[in-house]
OpenMM code with the backbone's topology and positions (N, CA, C; nanometers):
from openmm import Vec3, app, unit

residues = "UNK UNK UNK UNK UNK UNK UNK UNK UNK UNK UNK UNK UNK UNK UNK UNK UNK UNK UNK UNK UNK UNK UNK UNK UNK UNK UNK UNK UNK UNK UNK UNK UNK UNK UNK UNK UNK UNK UNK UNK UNK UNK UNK UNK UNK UNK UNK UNK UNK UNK UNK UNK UNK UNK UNK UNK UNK UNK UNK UNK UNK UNK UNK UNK UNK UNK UNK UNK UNK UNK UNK UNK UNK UNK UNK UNK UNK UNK UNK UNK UNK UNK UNK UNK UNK UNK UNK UNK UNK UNK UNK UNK UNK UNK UNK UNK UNK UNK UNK UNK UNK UNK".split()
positions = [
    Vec3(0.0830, -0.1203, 0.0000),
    Vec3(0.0000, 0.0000, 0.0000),
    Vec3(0.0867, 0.1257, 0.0000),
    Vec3(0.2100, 0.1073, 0.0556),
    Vec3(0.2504, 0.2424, 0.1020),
    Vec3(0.3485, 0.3065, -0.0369),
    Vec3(0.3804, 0.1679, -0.1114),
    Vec3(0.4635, 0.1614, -0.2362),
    Vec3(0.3639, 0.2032, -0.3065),
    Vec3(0.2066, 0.1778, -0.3198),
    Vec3(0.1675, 0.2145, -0.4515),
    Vec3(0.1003, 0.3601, -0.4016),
    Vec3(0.0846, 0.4138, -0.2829),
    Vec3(0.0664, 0.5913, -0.2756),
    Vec3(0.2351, 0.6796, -0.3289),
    Vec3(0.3380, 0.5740, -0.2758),
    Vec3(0.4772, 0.6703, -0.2851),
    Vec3(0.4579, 0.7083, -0.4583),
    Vec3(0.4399, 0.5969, -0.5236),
    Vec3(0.4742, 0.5766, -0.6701),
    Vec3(0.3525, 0.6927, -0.7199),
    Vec3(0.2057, 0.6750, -0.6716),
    Vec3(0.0821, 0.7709, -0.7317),
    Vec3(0.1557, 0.8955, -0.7065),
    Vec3(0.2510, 0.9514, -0.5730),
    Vec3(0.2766, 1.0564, -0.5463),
    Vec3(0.3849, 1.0924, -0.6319),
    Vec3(0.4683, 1.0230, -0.6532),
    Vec3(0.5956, 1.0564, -0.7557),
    Vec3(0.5536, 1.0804, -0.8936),
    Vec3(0.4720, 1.0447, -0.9603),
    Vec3(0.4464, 1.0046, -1.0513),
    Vec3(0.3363, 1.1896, -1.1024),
    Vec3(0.2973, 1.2253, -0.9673),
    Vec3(0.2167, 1.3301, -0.9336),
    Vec3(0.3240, 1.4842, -0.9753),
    Vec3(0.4194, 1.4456, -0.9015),
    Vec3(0.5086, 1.5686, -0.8595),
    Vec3(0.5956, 1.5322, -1.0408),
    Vec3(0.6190, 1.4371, -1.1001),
    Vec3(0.7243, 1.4874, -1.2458),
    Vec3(0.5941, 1.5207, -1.3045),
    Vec3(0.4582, 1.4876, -1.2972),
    Vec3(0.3700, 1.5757, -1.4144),
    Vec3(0.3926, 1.6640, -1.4193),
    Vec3(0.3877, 1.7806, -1.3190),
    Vec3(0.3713, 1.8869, -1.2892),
    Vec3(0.5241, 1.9811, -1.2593),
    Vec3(0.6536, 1.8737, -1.2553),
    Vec3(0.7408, 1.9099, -1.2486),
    Vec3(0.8319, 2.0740, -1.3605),
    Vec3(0.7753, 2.0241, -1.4871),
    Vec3(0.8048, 2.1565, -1.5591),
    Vec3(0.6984, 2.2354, -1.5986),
    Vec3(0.6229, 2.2382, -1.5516),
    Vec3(0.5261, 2.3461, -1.5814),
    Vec3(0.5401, 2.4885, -1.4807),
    Vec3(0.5004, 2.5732, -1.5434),
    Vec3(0.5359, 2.7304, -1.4349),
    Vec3(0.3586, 2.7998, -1.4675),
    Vec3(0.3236, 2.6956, -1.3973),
    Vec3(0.1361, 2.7238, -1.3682),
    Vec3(0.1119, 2.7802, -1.2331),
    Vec3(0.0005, 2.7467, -1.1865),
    Vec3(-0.0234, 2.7880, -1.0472),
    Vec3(0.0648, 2.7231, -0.9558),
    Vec3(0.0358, 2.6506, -0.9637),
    Vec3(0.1687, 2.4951, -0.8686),
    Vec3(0.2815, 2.5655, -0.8751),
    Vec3(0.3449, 2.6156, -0.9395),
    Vec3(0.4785, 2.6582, -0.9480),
    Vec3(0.5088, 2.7136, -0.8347),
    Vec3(0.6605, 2.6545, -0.7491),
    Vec3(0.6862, 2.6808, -0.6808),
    Vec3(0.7438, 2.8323, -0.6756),
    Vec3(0.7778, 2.9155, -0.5896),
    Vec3(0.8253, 3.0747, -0.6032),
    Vec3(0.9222, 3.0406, -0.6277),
    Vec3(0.9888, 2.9835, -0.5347),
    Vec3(1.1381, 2.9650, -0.5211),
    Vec3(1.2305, 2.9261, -0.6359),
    Vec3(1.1748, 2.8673, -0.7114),
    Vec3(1.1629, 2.7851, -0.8647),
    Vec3(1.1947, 2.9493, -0.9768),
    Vec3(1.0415, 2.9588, -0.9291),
    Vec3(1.0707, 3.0745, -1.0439),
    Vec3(1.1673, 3.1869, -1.0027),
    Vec3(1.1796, 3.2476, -0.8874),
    Vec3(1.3580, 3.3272, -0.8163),
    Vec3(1.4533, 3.2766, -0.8846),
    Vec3(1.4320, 3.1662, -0.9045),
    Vec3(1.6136, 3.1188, -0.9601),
    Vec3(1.6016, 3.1251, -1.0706),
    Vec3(1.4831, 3.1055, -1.1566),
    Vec3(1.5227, 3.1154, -1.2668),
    Vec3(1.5518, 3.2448, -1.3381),
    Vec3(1.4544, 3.3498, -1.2796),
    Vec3(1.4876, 3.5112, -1.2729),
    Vec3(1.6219, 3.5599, -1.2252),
    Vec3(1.7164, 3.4792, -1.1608),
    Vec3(1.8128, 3.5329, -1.1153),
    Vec3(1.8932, 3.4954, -1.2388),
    Vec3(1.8540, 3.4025, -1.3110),
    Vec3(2.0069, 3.4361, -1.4403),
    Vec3(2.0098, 3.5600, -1.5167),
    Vec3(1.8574, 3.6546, -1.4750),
    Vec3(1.8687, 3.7689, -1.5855),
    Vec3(1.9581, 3.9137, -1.4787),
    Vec3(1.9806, 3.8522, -1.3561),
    Vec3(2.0529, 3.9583, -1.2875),
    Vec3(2.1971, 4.0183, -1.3150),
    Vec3(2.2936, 3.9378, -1.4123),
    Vec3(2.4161, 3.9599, -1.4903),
    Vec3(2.3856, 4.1199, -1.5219),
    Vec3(2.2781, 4.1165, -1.5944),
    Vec3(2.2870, 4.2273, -1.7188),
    Vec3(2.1339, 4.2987, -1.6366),
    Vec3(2.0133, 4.2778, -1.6293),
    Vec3(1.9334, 4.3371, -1.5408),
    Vec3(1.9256, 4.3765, -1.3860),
    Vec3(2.0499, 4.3397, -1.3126),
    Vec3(2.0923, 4.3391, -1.1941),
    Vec3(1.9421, 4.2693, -1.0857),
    Vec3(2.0198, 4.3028, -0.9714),
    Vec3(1.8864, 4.1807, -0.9005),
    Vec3(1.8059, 4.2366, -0.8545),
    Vec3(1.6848, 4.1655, -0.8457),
    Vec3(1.5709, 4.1468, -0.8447),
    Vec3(1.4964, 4.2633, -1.0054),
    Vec3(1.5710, 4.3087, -1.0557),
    Vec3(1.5518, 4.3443, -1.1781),
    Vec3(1.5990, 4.4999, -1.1770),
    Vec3(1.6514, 4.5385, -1.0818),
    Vec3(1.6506, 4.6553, -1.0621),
    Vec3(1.8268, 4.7071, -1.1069),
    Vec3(1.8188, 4.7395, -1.2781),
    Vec3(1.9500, 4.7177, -1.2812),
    Vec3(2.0735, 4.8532, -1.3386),
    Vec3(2.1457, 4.8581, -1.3316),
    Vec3(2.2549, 4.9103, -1.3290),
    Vec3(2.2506, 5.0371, -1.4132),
    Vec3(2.2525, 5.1209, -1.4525),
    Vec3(2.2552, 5.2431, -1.5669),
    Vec3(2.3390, 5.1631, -1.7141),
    Vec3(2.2908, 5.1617, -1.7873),
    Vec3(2.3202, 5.1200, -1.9593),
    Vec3(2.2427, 4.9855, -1.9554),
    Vec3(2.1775, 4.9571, -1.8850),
    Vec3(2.0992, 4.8154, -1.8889),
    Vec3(1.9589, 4.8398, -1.8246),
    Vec3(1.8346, 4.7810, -1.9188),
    Vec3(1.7004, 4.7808, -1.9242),
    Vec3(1.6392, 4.7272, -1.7813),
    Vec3(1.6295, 4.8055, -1.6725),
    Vec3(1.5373, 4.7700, -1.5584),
    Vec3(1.4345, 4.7044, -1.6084),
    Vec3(1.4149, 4.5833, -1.4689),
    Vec3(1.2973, 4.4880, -1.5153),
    Vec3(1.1793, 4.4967, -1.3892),
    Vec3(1.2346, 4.5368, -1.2653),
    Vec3(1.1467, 4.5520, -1.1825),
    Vec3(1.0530, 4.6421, -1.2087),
    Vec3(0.8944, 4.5887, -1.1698),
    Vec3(0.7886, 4.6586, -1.1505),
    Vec3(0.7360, 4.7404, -1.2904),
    Vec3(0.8116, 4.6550, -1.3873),
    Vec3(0.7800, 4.6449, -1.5311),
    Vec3(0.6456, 4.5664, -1.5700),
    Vec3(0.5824, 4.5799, -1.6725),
    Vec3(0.4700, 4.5530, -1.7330),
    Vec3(0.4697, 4.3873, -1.7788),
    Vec3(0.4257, 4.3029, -1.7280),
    Vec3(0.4320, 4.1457, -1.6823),
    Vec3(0.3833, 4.1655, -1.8707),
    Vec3(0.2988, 4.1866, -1.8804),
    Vec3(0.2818, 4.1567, -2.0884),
    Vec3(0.3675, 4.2279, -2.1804),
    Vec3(0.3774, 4.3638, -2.1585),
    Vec3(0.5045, 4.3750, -2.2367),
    Vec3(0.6305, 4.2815, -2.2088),
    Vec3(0.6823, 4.2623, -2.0841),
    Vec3(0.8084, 4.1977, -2.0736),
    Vec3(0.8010, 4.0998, -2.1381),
    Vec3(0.6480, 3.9801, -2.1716),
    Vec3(0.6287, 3.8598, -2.2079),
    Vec3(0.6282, 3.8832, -2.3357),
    Vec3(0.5857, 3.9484, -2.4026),
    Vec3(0.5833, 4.0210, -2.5094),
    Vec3(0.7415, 4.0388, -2.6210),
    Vec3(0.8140, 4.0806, -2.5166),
    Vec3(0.9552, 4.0989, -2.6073),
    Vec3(1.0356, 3.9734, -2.5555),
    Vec3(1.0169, 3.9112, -2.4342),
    Vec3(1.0824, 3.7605, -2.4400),
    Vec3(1.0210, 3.6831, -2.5740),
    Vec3(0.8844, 3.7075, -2.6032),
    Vec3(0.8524, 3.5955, -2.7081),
    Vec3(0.9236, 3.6478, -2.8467),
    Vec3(0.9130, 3.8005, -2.8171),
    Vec3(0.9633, 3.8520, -2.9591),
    Vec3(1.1523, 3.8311, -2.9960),
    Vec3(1.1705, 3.8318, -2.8464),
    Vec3(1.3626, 3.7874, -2.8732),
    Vec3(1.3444, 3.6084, -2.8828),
    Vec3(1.2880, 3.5188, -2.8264),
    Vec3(1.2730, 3.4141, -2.8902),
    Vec3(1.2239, 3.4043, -3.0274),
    Vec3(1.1372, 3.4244, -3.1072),
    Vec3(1.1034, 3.4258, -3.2486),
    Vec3(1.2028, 3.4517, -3.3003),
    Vec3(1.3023, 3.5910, -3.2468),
    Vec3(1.3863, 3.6555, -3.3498),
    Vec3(1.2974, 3.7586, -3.4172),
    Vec3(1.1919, 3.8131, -3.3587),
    Vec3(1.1438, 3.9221, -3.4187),
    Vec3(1.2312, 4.0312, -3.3642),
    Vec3(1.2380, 4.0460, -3.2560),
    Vec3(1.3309, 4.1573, -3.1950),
    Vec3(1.4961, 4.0889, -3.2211),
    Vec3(1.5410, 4.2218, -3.2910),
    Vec3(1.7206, 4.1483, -3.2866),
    Vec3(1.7537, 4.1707, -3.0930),
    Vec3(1.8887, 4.1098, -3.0819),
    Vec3(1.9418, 4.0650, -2.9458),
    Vec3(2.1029, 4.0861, -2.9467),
    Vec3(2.1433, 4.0851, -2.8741),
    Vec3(2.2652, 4.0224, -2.8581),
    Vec3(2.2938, 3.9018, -2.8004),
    Vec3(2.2282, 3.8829, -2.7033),
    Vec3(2.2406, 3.7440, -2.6312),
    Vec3(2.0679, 3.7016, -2.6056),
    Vec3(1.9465, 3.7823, -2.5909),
    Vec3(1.8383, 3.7740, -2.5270),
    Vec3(1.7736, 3.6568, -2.6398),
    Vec3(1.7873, 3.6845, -2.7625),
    Vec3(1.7248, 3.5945, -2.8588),
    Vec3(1.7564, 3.4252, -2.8044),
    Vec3(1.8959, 3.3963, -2.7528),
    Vec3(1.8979, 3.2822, -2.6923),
    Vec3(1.8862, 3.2239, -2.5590),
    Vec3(1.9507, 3.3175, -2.4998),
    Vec3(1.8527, 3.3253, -2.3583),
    Vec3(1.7160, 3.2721, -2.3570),
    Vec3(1.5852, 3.3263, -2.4253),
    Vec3(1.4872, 3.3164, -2.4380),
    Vec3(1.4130, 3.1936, -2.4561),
    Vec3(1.5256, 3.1308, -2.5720),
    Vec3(1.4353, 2.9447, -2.6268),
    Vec3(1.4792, 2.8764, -2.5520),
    Vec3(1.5623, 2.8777, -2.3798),
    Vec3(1.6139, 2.7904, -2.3162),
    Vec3(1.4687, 2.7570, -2.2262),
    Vec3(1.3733, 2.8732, -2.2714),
    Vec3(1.2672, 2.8752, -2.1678),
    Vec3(1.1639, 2.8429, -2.2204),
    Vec3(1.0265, 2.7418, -2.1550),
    Vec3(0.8500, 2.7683, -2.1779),
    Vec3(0.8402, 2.8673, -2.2076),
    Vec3(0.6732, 2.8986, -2.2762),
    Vec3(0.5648, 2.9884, -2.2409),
    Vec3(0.5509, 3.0058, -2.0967),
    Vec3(0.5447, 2.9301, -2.0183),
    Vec3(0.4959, 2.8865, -1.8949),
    Vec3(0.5983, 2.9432, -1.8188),
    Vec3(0.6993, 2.9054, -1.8498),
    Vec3(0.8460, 2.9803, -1.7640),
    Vec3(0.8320, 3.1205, -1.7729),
    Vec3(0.8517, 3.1751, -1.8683),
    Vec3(0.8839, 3.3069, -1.9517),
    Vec3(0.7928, 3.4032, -1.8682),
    Vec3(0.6058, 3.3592, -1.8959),
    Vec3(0.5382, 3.3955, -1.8158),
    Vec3(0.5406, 3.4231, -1.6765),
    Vec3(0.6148, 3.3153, -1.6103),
    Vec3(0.6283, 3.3152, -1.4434),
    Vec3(0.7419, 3.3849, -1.4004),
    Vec3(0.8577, 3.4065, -1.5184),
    Vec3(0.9743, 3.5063, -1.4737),
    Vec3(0.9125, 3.6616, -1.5177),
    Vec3(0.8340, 3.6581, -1.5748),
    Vec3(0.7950, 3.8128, -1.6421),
    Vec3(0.7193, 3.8466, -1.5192),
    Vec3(0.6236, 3.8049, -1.4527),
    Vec3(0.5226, 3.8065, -1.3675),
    Vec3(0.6464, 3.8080, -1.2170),
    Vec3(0.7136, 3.7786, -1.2052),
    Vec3(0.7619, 3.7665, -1.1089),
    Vec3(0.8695, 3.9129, -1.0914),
    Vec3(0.9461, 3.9635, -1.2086),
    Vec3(0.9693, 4.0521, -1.2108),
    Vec3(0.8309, 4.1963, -1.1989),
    Vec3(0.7592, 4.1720, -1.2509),
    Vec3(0.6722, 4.2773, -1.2671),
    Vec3(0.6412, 4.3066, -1.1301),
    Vec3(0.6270, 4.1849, -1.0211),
    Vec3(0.5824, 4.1883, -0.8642),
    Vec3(0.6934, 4.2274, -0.7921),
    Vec3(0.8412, 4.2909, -0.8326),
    Vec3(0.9355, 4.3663, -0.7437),
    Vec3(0.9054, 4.5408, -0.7523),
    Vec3(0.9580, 4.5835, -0.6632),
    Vec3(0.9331, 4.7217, -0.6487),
    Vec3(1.0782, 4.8099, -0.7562),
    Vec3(0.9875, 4.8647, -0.7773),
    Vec3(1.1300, 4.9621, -0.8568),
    Vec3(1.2001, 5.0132, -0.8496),
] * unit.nanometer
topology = app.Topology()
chain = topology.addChain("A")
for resn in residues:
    res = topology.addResidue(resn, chain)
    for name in ("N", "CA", "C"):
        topology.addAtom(name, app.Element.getBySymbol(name[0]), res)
């Protein structure tokens, strides 16, 4: 019995493992927002010659991540940055920046 709840439960947690839905853990999505702190500094709030992200517009930001993934917007590095990520991700780092103070 206790093998076939562990297994229903494991089996529970990789469904849901890459998705950046409601379930999504915070902590999850922090880290993944922290690789944009190089060049946006942290928590988005970044440096003079580089595009502040805090308390920015959660659809525009989603907006030009999809557009530097397509390659509609040229990049220097953001165009690849971008396809390492979901919809689902992209969304939960845009949203997560938009919820820091500026």
């Amino acid at each position: 019995m206790k093998k076939t709840v562990f297994i229903g439960l494991a089996i529970g947690l990789l469904a849901t493992a890459g998705t950046a839905g409601a379930q999504t853990d915070p902590l999850q999505v922090r880290s993944w927002a922290a690789a944009c702190a190089n060049c946006h500094g942290t928590n988005g709030s970044a440096q003079p010659g580089n595009e502040p992200l805090a308390g920015a517009s959660k659809d525009e930001m989603l907006k030009k991540l999809r557009d530097f993934r397509s390659s509609a917007k040229p990049a220097t590095i953001m165009h690849q940055l971008s396809k390492g990520y979901t919809d689902e991700q992209l969304e939960a780092i845009a949203g997560w920046f938009a919820a820091q103070k500026k």
